[in-house]
C-alpha positions in Angstrom: 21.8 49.0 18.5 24.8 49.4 16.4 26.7 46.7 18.4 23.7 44.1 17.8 23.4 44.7 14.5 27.3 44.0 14.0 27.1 41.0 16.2 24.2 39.5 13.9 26.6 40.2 10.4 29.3 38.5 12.6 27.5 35.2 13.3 25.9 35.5 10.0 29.2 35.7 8.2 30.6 32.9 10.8 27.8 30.5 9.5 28.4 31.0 5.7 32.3 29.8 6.3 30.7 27.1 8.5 28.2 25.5 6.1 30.6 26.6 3.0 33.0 24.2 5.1 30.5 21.2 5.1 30.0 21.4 1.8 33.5 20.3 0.9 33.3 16.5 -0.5 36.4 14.3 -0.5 36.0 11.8 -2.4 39.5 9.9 -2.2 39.0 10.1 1.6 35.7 8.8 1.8 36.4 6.2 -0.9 39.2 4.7 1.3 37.0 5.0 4.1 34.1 2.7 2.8 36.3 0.3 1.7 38.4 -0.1 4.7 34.8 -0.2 6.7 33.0 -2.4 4.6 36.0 -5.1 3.9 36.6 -5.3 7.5 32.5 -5.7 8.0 31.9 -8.0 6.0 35.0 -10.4 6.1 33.8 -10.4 9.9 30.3 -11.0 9.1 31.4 -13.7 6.5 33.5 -15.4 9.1 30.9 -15.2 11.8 28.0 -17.0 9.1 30.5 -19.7 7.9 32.3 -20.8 11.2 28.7 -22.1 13.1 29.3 -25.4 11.0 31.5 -27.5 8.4 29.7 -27.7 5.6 26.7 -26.4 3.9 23.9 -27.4 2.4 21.3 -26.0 -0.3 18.5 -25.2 2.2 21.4 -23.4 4.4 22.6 -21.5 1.9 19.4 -20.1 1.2 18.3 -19.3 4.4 21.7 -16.8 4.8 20.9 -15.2 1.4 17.0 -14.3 2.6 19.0 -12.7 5.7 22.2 -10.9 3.9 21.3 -10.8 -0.1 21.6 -6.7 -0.8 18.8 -6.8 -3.2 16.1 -8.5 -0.8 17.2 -6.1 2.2 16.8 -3.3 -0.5 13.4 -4.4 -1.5 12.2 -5.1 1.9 13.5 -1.1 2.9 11.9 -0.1 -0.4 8.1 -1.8 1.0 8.9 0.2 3.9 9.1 3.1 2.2 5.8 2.4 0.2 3.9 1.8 3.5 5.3 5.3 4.8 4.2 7.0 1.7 0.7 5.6 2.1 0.4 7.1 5.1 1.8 10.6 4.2 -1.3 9.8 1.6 -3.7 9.1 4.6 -3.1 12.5 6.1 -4.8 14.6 3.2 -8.1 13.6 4.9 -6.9 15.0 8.4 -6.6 18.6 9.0 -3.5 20.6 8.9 -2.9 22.6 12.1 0.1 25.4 11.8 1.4 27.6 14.8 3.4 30.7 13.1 5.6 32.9 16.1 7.2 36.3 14.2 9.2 38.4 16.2 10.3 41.5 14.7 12.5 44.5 16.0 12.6 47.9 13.9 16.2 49.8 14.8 13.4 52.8 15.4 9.8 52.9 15.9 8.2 53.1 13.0 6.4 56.7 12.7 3.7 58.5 10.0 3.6 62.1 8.9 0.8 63.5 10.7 0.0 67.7 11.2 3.9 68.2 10.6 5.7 65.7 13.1 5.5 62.4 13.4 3.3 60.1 15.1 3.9 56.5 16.1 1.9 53.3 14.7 3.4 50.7 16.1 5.5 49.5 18.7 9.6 48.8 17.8 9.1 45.2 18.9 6.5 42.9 18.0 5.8 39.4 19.0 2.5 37.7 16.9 1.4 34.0 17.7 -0.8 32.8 14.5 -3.1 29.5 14.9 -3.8 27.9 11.9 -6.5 25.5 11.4 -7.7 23.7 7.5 -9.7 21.2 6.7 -11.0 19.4 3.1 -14.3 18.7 3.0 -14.6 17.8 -0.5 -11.7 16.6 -2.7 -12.2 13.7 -4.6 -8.6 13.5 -6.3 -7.8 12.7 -2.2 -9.6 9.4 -2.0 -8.4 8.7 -5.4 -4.7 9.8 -4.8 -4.7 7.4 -1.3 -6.2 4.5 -3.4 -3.1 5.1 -6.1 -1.0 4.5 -2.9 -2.5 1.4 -1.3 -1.8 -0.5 -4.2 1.9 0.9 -4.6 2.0 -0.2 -1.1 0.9 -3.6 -2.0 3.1 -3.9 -5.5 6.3 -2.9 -3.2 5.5 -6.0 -1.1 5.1 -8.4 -4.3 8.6 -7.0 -5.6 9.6 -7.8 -2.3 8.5 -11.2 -2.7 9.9 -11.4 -6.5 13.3 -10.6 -5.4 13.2 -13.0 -2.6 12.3 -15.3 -5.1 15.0 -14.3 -7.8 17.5 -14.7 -4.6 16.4 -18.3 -4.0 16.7 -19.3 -7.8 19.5 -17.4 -8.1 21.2 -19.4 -4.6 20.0 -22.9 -6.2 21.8 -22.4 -9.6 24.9 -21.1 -7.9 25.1 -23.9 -5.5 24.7 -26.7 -8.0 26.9 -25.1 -10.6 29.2 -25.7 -7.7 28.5 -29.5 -7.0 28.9 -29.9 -10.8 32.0 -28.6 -11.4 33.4 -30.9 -7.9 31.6 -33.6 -9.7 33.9 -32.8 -13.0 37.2 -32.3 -10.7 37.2 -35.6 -9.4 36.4 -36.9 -12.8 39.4 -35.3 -14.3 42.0 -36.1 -11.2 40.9 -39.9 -12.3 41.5 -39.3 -15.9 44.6 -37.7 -15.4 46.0 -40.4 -12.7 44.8 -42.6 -15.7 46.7 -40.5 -18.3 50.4 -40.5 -16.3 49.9 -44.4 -15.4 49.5 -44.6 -19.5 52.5 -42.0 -19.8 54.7 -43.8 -17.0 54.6 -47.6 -19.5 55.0 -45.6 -22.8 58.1 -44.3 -21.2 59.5 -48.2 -20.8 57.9 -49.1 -23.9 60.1 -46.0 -25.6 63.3 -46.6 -23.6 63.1 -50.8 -24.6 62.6 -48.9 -28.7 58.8 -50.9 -28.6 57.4 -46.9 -30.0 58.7 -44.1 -31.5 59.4 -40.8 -30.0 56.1 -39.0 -31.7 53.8 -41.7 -29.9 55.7 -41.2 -26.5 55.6 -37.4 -26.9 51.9 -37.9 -27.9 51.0 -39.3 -24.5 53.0 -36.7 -23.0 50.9 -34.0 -24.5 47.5 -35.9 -23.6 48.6 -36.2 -19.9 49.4 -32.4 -20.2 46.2 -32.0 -21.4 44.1 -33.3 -18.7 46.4 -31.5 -16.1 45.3 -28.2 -18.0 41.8 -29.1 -18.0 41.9 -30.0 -14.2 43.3 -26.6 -14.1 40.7 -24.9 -15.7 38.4 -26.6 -13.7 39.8 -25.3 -10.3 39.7 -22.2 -11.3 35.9 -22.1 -12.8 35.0 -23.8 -9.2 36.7 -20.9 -7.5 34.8 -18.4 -9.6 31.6 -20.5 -8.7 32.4 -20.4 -5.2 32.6 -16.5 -5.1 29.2 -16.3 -6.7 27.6 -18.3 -4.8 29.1 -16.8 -1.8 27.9 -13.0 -3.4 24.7 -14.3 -3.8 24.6 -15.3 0.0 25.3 -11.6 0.7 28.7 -12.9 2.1 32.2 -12.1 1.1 33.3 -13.8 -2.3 36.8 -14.0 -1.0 36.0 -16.6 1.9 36.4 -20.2 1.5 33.2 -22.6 2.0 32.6 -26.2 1.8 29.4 -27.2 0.9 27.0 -30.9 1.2 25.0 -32.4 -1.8 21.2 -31.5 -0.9 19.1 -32.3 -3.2 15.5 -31.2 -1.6 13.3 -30.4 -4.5 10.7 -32.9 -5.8 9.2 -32.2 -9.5 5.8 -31.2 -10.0 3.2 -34.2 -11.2 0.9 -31.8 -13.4 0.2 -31.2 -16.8 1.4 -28.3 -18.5 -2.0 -26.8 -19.0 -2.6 -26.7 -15.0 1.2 -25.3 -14.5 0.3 -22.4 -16.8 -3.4 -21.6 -15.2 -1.2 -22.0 -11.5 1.5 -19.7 -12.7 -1.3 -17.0 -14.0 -2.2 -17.0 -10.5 0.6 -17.2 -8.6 3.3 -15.5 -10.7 4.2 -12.2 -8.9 4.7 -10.5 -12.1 1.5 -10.9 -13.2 -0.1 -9.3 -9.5 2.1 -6.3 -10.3 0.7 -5.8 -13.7 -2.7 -5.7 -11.7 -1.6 -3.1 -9.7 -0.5 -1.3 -12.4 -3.9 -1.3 -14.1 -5.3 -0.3 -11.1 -3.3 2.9 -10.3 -3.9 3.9 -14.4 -7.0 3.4 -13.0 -7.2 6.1 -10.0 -5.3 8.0 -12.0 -8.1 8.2 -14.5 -10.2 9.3 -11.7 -8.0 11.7 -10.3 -7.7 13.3 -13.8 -11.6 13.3 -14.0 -11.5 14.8 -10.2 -10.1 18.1 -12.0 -13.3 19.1 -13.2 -14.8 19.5 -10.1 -14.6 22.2 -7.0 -12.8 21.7 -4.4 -13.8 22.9 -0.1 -12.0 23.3 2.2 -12.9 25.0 5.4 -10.7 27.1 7.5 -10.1 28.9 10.7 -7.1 31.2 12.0 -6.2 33.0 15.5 -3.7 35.7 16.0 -2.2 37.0 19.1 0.0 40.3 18.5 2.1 42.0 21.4 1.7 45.9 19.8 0.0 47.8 22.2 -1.5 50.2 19.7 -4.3 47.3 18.2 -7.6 48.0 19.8 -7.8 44.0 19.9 -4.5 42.1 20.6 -6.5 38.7 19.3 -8.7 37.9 16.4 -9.7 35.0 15.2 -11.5 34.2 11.7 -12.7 31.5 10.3 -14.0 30.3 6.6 -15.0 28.8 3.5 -12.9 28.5 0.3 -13.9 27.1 -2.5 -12.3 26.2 -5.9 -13.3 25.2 -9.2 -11.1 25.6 -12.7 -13.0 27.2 -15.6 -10.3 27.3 -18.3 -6.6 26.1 -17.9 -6.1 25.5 -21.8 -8.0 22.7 -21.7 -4.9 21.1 -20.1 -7.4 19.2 -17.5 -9.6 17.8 -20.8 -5.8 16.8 -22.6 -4.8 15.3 -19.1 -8.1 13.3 -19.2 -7.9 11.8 -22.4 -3.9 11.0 -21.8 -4.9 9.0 -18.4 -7.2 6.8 -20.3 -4.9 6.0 -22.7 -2.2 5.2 -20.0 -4.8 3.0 -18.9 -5.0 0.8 -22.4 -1.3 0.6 -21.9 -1.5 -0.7 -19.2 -4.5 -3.7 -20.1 -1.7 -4.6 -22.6 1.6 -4.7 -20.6 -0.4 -6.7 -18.5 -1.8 -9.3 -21.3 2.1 -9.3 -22.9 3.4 -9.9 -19.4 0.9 -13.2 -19.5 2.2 -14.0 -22.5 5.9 -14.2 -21.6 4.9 -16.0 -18.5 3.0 -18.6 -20.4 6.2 -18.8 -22.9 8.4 -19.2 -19.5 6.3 -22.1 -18.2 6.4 -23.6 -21.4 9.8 -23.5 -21.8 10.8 -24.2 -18.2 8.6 -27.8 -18.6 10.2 -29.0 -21.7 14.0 -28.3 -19.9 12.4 -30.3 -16.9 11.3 -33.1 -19.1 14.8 -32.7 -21.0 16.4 -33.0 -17.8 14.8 -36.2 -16.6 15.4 -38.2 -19.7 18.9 -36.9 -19.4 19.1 -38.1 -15.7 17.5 -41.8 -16.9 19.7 -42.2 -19.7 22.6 -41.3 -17.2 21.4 -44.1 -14.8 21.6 -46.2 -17.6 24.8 -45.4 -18.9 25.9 -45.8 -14.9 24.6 -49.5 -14.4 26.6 -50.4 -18.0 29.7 -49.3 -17.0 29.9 -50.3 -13.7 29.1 -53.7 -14.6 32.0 -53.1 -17.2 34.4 -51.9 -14.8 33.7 -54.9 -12.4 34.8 -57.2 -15.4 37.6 -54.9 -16.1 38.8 -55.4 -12.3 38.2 -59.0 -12.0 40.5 -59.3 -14.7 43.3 -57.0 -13.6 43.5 -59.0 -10.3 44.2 -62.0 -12.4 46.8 -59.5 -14.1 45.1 -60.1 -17.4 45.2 -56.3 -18.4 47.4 -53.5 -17.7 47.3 -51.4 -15.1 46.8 -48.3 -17.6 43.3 -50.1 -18.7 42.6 -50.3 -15.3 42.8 -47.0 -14.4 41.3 -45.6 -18.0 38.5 -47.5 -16.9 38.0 -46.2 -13.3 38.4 -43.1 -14.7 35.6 -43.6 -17.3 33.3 -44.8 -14.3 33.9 -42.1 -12.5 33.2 -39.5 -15.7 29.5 -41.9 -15.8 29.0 -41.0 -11.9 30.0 -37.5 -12.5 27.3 -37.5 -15.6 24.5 -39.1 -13.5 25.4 -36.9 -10.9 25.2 -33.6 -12.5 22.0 -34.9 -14.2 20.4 -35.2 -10.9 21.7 -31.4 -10.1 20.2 -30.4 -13.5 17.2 -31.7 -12.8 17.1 -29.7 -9.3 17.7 -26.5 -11.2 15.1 -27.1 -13.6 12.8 -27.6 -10.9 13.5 -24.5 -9.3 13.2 -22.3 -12.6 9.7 -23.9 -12.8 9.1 -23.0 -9.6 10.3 -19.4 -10.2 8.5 -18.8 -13.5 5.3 -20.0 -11.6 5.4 -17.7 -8.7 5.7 -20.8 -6.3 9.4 -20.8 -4.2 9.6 -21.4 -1.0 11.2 -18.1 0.4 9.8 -18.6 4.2 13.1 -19.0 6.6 13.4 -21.8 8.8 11.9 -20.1 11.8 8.9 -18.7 10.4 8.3 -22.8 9.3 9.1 -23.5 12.4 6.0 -21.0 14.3 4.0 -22.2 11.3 0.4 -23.6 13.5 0.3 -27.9 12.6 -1.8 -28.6 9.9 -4.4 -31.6 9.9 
């Protein structure tokens, strides 16, 4: 017995070292570990997204972010865990069945005094199976508690859709920010091919003594200056080209070309109907619902405190000791409880719940509000944004029909080709403006859109398996 019992300290001591081992954390090693993992991942993962075509377009790149964005997978595993809660919810209403197994060995048989020697009571070893079987037949808070967690269930899936949503805007202004500042870059290589044909004649016009030194050294800097612009520029697209590329989920080290897409059509509504659709649609606004609800249930569940709760019972034992008359008994039950006095802490949790609940009426009426003031705000920048775009047009046709003159006349070699040039360049700066008006106008579109509750965050195939309507 002496030998068992050593063996046992052994193996105990043995798993002490061993779990005091596992608790050890390296943190340099595990840092370099995740990092060499998750470069290698997703530069692999990048490369396999951007290599199945040339160029991308708006609606592409917003199908890869609904697949890959961090925040929309997190959401979606966080509606997951909502609809697994629920259920652990669900199972207050079934019973609980335990099975308990105790096996216990005494290093001697455990003996009582009796007429001055001692007489056994039990056997050294004992073996004892226990069934246990409960029920609730009467719990209120339970049907109150499972409510709280239908509709956490159901706000998990509308932050779900939020996010998706946020992803999609989010996509939409990266990718035109993109478009713009290419727009901008072949502006500025015009300007500056403009600026050193302008540098290249005030260099023979200084060396034949027709200007001074400070007005050849002043084109000079202005040729400079649209190099550093262009510059500038290159970099800001690079930056925009990372965040667009981290808002796809992919790496924002890769390179990608993208196509000029410009899918979204403005709404033809009066403000008053955008506002009354985004109070019903806006996903923000069905979460503040929920809310109110669960304040709700947990009014309920507060109120549930006053009253008994039954639960009905029923245990079987099985016991190996040879000295009980019966080696299985079973009993069975009825327990009942009911709190008198706590402190009055159920009565103070009463009154706290209902005042949670007013709380809650008015997060949910400011929440309106700001929604309202977003859908306000977000149809004046669309109505902004189209008379930018038409004066754009405008300002197109008038300088193209300039530049044609300016042409026809440089053929005849009745202008330099310096004026030439200045004026391709300022053509091109009117196409970049139109342009980029026309990608302003898409973004204001899609914050409309966002602030209403209405994106489009179904992927291709799920359109696709749509049934044909008539």
């Amino acid at each position: 017995m002496v030998r068992i019992m050593n063996k046992i300290l052994f193996i105990g001591l043995l798993s002490l070292v061993f779990l005091a081992g596992c608790s050890s954390f390296n943190d340099r090693q595990v840092r370099e570990k995740n990092a060499k993992d998750y470069s290698q991942s997703l530069a692999a993962e990048t490369n396999d997204v951007l290599s199945k075509q040339e160029a991308f377009g708006l609606n592409d790149c917003i199908q890869i972010a609904l697949k890959n964005n961090l925040q929309a997978r997190a959401a979606q595993i966080q509606q997951k865990i909502a609809k697994l809660e629920r259920k652990v919810a669900f199972a207050n209403f079934l019973p609980a069945v335990n099975l308990d197994y105790t096996s216990t060995r005494w290093n001697k048989q455990p003996k009582i005094n009796f007429g001055g020697g001692g007489v056994a009571m039990q056997d050294q070893a004992i073996r004892e199976v226990t069934w246990q079987f409960q029920m609730s037949i009467f719990d209120p808070s339970t049907w109150f508690l499972y409510a709280m967690h239908q509709r956490g269930e159901e706000t998990a899936q509308l932050v779900t859709k939020y996010t998706m949503q946020l992803t999609v805007l989010d996509v939409i202004i990266n990718y035109y920010h993109c478009l713009t500042l290419q727009q901008e870059l072949q502006a500025l290589h015009s300007q500056l091919d403009a600026a050193k044909e302008l540098e290249k004649e005030t260099g023979q016009l200084y060396s034949q003594g027709q200007v001074v030194e400070w007005q050849n050294q002043q084109v000079q800097v202005a040729a400079l200056a649209r190099q550093t612009d262009l510059n500038r520029t290159n970099y800001a697209l690079k930056q925009a080209y990372a965040d667009l590329l981290a808002s796809m989920g992919l790496s924002p080290l890769a390179d990608i070309k993208l196509k000029i897409e410009q899918p979204l059509n403005e709404p033809n509504e009066s403000l008053e109907n955008l506002v009354y659709k985004a109070m019903l649609e806006n996903p923000q606004l069905h979460i503040a619902d929920r809310q109110v609800a669960i304040e709700e249930e947990k009014v309920k569940v507060a109120l549930a405190a006053f009253l008994p709760r039954l639960t009905i019972f029923a245990n079987r034992s099985t016991t190996s000791d040879s000295f009980q008359v019966y080696d299985t008994l079973s009993a069975y039950g009825f327990l009942g409880t009911m709190a008198i006095f706590n402190g009055f802490a159920n009565i103070n949790e009463y009154k706290a719940a209902k005042e949670r609940k007013k709380v809650s009426f008015i997060n949910r009426e400011q929440q309106t509000l700001v929604v309202m003031l977003q859908v306000l705000k977000a149809y004046l920048n669309l109505e902004n944004a189209k008379d930018e775009q038409n004066f754009a047009r405008k300002s197109f046709d008038v300088i193209s029909k300039h530049s044609d003159e300016i042409y026809e006349k440089w053929s005849q070699g009745q202008v330099q080709s310096s004026e030439m040039l200045n004026m391709m360049a300022e053509k091109d700066n009117a196409q970049m403006e139109l342009m980029n008006s026309n990608f302003r106008l898409q973004v204001s579109i899609a914050t409309l859109q966002n602030v209403m509750g209405t994106t489009d965050i179904q992927k291709n195939d799920e359109k696709k398996n749509e049934p044909a309507k008539n």
